[in-house]
C-alpha positions in Angstrom: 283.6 85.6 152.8 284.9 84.4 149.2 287.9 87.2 149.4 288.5 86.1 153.0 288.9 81.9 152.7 290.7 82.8 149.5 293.7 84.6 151.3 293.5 81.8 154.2 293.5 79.2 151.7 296.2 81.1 148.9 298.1 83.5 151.4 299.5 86.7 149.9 297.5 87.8 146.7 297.3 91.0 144.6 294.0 92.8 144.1 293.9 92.1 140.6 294.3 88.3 141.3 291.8 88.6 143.9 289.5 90.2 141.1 290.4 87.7 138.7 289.7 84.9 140.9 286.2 86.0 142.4 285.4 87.7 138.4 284.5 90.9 140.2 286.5 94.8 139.3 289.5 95.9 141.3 287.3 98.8 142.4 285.0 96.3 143.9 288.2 94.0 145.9 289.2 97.6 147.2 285.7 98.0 148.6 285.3 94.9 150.3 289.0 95.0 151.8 287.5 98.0 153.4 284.6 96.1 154.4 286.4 93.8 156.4 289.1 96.2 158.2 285.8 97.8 159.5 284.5 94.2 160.4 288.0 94.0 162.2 289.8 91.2 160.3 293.0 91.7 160.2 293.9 92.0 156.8 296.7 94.3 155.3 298.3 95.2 151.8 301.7 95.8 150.5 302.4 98.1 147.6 305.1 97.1 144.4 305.5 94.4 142.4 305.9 91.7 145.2 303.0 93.3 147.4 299.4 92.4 147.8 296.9 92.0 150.1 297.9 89.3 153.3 296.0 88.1 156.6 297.9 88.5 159.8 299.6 85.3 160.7 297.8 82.8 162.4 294.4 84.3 161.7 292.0 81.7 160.9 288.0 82.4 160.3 286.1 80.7 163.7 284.0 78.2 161.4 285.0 75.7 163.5 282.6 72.8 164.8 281.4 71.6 162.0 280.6 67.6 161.5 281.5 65.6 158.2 278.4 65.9 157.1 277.8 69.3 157.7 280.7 70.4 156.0 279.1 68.3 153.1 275.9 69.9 153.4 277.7 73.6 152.7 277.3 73.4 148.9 273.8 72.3 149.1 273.2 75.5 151.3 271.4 77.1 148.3 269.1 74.5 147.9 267.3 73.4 151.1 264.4 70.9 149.0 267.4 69.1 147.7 269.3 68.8 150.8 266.3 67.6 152.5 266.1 64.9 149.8 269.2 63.8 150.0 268.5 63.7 154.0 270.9 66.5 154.7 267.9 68.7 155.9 268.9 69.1 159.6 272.9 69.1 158.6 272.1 72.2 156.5 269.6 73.6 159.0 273.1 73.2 161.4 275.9 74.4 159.6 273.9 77.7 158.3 273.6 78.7 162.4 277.3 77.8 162.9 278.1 79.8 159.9 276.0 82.6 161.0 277.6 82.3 164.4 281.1 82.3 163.0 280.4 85.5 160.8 281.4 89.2 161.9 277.8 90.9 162.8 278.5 93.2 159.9 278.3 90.3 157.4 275.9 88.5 159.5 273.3 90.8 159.0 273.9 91.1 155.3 273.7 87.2 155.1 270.4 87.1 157.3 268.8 89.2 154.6 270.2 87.0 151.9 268.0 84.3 153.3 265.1 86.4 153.7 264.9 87.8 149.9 266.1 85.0 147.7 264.3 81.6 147.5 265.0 78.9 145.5 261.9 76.7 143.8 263.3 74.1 141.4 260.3 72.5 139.8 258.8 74.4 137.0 255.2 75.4 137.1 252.6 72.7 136.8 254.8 69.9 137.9 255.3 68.8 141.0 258.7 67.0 142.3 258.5 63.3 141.8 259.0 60.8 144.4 262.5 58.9 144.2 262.1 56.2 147.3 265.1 55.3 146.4 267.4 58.5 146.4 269.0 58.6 149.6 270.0 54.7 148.6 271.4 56.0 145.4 273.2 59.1 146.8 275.2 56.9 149.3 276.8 54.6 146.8 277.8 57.5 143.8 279.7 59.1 147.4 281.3 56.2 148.0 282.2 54.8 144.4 280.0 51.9 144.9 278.7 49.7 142.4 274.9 49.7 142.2 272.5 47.2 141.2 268.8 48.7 139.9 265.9 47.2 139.0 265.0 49.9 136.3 261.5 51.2 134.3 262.3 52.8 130.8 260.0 53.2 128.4 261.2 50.8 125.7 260.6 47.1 125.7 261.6 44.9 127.6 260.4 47.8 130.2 261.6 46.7 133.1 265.3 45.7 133.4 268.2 45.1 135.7 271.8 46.5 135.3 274.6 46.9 138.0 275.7 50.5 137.3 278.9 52.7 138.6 277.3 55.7 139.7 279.1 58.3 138.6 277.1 61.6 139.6 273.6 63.5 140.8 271.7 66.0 138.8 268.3 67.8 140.0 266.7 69.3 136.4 263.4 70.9 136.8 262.3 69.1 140.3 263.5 65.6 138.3 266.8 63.5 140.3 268.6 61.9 137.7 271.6 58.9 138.4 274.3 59.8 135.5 276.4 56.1 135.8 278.5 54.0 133.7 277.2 50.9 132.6 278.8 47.8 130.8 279.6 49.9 127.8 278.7 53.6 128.0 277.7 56.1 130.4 274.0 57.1 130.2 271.2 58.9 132.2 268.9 56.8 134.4 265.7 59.2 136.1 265.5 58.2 139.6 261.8 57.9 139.9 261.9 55.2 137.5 264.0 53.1 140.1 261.8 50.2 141.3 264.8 48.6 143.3 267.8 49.2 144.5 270.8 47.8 146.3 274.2 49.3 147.0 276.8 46.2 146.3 280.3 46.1 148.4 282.5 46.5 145.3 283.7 49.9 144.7 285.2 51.1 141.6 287.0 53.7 140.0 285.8 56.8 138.6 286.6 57.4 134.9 289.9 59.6 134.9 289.1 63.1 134.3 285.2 62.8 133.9 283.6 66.1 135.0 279.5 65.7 135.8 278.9 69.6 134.8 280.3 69.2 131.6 279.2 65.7 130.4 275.2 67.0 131.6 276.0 70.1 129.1 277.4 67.7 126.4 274.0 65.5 127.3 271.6 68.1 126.7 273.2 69.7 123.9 273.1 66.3 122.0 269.5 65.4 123.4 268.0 68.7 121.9 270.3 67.7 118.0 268.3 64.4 118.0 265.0 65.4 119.6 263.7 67.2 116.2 263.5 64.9 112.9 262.1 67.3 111.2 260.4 70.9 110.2 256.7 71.8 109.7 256.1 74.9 108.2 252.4 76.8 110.1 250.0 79.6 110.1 249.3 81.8 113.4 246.7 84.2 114.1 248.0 87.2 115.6 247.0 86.0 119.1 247.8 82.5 118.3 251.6 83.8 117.8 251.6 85.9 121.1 250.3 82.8 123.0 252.8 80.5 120.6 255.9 80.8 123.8 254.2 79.4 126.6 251.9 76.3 124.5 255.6 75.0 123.1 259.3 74.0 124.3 261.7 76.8 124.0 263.4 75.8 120.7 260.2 75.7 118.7 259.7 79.2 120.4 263.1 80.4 119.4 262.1 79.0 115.5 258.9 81.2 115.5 261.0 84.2 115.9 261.8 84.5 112.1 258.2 84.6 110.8 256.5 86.7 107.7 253.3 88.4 107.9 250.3 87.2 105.4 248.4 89.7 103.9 245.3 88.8 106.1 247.9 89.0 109.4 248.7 85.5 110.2 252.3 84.9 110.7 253.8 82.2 108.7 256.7 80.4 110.6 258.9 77.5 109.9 259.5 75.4 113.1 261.3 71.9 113.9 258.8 68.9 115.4 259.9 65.9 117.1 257.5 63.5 115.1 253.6 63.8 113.2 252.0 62.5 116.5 254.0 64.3 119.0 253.7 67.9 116.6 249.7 67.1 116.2 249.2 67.1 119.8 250.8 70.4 120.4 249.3 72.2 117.5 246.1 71.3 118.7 246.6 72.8 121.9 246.2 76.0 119.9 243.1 75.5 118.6 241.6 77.2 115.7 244.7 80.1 115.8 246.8 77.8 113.9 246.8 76.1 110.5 249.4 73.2 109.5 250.0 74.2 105.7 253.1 71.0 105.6 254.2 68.6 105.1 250.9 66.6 104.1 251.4 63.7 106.5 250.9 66.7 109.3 248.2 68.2 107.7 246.3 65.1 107.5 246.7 63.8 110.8 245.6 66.9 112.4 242.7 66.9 110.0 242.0 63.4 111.3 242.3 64.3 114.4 239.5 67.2 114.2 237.1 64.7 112.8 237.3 62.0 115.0 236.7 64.9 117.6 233.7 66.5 116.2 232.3 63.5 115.9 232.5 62.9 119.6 230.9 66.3 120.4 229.0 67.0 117.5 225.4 65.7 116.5 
């Protein structure tokens, strides 16, 4: 179907451009050609410098039928608990049968089995996807370039505040909808969920020339993760306490633990960045007695802390 809408949208193009387009091998343009003369589409190729690979005039695919917000709903096609939380549930449910109508059976049986075999699940294990009342509200006005007024819950003092935002974009991360918007000064990240009130003003705006959502997310999280650690903390493991040391931390610290050494008793010593003492005392703990904080002292301490004020809860 890519190959296809890309000579009805580009006319006349050479295998290779094909292939350099859709990031696939000649080898593999030449076999899906094939694939669709046998569907019957009426698709042929020219030889020489000025050849390639051309539909036969007037042939347009049959997806025809299709509302506004169907159309819309196409790219969400791949994710059917985010359409249905934007409220695109039944537009998606729609445009998938007119799809499936519009396809050659050949490639409608290859697409029916697509849907059958691959499922998406965004939120990661043990959380489940919050509840953003206020989503569908905040969808309309980034698609229209509205201004947007929110009563909004952060974590700082004061905690509750109100800003009028230009909504700028969407992400879902992990199960979480987050509003990326410029503000008076800056754009930042608001988490949807924390939205207590909402209200989509008349005033529309204009978009920050060349801004691209993708990127400025990447850029986001590449910066969140160089200020999230302030500093290092260097621990002992058992030998099980290291195999188990992956799935009781966040992915960098797991990534840290990888250059280790081996004590002559067979705890690994490792050298791994922590947010702050309280937050790095809380996940150490979780391991139990299969690690040992050896520094700084400030860690060492409060974990020891920690352990007493414990046993002497549970001890007599």
């Amino acid at each position: 179907m890519s190959l296809l809408l890309l000579l009805q949208t580009k006319g006349r193009m050479t295998a290779q451009a094909l292939a350099d387009e859709l990031e696939v091998s000649v080898r593999t343009i030449y076999r899906d050609v094939e694939s669709l003369h046998a569907a019957g589409v009426p698709l042929y190729g020219d030889a020489g410098p000025s050849g390639g690979y051309q539909l036969l005039d007037g042939y347009r695919t049959r997806l025809t039928g299709l509302t506004e917000q169907e159309a819309e709903s196409l790219f969400l096609a791949g994710l059917p608990g985010a359409a249905a939380d934007l409220g695109l549930g039944d537009a998606v449910s729609a445009a998938q049968l007119k799809l499936m109508a519009a396809l050659p059976s050949s490639m409608r049986d290859r697409a029916s089995r697509m849907a059958e075999r691959f499922h998406l699940d965004a939120p990661a294990w043990y959380y489940e996807a919050e509840p953003a009342p206020f989503l569908g509200l905040v969808a309309d006005a980034v698609w229209r370039s509205r201004l947007l007024e929110v009563s909004y819950r952060r974590w700082r003092a004061p905690e509750e505040v109100t800003r009028v935002l230009r909504p700028l974009g969407l992400v879902l991360k992990a199960g979480r909808w987050y509003l990326v918007a410029l503000g008076s000064s800056r754009i930042s990240t608001y988490r949807v969920s924390q939205i207590q009130a909402a209200t989509v003003l008349e005033e529309s705006f204009e978009r920050p020339s060349g801004f691209d959502l993708a990127a400025h997310w990447a850029a986001s999280l590449e910066d969140f993760q160089a200020r999230q650690f302030t500093g290092e903390a260097v621990i002992r493991l058992s030998r099980r306490g290291f195999e188990s040391f992956p799935s009781n931390v966040v992915p960098a610290v797991a990534r840290a633990a990888e250059e280790s050494a081996v004590d002559d008793d067979g705890w690994v010593r490792v050298t791994i960045p922590i947010e702050s003492i309280g937050h790095a005392t809380g996940m150490l703990l979780r391991m139990g007695g299969e690690v040992e904080v050896l520094a700084p002292d400030e860690l060492r301490s409060h974990v020891a802390e920690v352990v007493r004020r414990l046993a002497s809860l549970y001890l007599p």
